[in-house]
GUSESE-783646 format. One record per atom (N, C-alpha, C): residue number from 1; residue in three letters; atom name; x, y, z. Coordinates in nm, 4 decimals, decimal comma, padded with zeros to 6 digits. Layout:
! GUSESE-783646
(NUM; "ALA"; "CA"; (X; Y; Z))
...
***
This chain:
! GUSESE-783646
(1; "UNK"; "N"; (00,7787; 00,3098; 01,4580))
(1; "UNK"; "CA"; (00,6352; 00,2933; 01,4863))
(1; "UNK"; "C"; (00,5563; 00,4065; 01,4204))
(2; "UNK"; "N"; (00,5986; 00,5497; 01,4592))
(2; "UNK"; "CA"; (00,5230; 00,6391; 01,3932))
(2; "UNK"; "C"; (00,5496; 00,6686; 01,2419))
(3; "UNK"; "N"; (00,6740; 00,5958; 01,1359))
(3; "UNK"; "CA"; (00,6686; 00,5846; 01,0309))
(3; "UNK"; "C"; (00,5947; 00,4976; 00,9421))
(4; "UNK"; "N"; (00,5266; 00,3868; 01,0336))
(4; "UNK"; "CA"; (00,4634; 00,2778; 00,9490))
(4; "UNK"; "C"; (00,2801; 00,3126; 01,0049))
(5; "UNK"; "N"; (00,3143; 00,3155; 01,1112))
(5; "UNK"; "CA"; (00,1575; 00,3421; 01,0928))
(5; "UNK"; "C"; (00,0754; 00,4811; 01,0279))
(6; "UNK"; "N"; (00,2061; 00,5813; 00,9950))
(6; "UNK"; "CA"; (00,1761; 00,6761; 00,9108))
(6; "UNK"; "C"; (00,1458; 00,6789; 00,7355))
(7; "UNK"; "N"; (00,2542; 00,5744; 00,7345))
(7; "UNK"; "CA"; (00,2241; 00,4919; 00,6059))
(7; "UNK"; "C"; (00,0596; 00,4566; 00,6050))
(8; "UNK"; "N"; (00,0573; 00,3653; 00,6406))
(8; "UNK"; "CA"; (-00,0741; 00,2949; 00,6592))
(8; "UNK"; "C"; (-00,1919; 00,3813; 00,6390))
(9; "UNK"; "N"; (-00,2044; 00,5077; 00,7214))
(9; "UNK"; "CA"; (-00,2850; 00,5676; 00,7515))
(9; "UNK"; "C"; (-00,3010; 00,6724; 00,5907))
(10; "UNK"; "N"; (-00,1680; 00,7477; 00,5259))
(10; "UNK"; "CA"; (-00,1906; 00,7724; 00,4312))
(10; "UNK"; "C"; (-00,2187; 00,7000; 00,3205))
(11; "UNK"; "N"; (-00,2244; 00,5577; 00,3281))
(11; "UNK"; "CA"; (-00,2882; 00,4127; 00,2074))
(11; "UNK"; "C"; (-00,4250; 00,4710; 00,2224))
(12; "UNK"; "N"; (-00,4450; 00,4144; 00,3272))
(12; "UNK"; "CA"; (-00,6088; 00,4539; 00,3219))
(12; "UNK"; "C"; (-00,6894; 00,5718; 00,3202))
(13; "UNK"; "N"; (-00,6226; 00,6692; 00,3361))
(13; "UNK"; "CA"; (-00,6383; 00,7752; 00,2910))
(13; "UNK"; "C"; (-00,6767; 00,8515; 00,1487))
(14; "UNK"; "N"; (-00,5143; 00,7997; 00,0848))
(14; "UNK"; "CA"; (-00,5127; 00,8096; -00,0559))
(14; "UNK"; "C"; (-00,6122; 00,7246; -00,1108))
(15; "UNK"; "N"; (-00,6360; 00,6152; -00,0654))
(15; "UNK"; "CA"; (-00,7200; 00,4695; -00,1446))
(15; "UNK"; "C"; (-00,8171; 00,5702; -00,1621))
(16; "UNK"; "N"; (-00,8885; 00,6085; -00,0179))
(16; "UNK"; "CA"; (-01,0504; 00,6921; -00,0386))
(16; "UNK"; "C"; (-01,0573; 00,8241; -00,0778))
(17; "UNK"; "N"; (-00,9652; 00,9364; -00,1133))
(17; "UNK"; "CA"; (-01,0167; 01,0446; -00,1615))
(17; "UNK"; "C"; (-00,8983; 01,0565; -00,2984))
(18; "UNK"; "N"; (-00,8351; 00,9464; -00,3580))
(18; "UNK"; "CA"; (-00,7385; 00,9422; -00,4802))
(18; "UNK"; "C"; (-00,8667; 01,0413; -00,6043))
(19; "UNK"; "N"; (-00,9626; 01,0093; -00,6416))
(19; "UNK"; "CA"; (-01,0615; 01,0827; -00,6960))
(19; "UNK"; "C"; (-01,0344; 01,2448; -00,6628))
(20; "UNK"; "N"; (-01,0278; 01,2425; -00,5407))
(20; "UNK"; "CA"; (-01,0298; 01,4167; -00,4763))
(20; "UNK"; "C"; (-00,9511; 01,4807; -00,4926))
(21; "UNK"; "N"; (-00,8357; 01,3872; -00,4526))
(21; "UNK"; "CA"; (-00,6837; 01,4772; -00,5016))
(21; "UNK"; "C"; (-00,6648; 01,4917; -00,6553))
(22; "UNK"; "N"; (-00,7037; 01,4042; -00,7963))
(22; "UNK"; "CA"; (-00,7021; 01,4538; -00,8593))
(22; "UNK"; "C"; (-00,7763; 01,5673; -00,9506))
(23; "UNK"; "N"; (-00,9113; 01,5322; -00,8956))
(23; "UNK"; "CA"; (-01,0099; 01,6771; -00,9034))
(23; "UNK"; "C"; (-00,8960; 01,8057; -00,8858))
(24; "UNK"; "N"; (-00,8678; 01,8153; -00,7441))
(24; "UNK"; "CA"; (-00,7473; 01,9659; -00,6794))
(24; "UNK"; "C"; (-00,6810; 01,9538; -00,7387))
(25; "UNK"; "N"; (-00,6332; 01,8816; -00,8061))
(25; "UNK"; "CA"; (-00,4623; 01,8982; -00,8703))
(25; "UNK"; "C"; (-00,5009; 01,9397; -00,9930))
(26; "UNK"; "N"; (-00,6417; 01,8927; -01,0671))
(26; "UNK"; "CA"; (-00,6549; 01,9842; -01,2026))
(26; "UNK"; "C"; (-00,6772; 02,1438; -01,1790))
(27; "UNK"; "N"; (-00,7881; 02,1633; -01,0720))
(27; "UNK"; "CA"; (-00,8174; 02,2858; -01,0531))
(27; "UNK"; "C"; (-00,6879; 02,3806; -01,0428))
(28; "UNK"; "N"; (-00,5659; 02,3630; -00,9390))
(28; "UNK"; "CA"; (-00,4738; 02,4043; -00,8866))
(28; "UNK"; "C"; (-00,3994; 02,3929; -01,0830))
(29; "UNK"; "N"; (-00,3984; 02,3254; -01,1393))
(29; "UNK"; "CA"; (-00,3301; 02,3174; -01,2707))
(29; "UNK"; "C"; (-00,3673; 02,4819; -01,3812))
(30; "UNK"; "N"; (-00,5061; 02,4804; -01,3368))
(30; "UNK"; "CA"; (-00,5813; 02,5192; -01,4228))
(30; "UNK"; "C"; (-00,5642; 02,6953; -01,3103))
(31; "UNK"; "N"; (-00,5325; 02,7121; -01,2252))
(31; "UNK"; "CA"; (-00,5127; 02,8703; -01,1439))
(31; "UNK"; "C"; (-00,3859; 02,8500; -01,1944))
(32; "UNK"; "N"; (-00,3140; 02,8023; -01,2313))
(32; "UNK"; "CA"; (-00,1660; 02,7984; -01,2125))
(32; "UNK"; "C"; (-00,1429; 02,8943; -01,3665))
(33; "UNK"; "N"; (-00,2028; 02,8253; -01,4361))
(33; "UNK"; "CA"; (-00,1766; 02,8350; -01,5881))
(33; "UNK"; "C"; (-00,2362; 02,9526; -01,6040))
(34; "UNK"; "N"; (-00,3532; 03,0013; -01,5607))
(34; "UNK"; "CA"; (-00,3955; 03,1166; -01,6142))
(34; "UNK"; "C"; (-00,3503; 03,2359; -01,6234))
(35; "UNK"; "N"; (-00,2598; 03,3105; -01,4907))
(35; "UNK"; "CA"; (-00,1880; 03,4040; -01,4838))
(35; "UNK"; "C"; (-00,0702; 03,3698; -01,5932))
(36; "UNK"; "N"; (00,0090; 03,2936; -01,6578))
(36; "UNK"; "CA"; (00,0816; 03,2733; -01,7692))
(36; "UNK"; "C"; (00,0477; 03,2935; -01,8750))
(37; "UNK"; "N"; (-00,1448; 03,2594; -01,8937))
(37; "UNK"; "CA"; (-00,1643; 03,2968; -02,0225))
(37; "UNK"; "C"; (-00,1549; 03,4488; -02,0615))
(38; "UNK"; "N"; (-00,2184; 03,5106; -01,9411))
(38; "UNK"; "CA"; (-00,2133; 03,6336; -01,9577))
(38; "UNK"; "C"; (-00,1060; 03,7665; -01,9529))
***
């Protein structure tokens, strides 16, 4: 029960902020990399 409706709950989740998380995941890309360049 608490594996499927967790499912569920992260669908719709992901459905509405999929935009957001990949915004953070560039930013987080882009802190990541910088201490390497330097």
């Amino acid at each position: 029960f608490l594996v499927s409706s967790f499912d569920t709950y992260n669908q719709k989740f992901l459905g509405r902020s999929h935009k957001g998380f990949q915004q953070a995941e560039g930013e987080l890309e882009q802190m990541l990399s910088q201490p390497m360049e330097n």
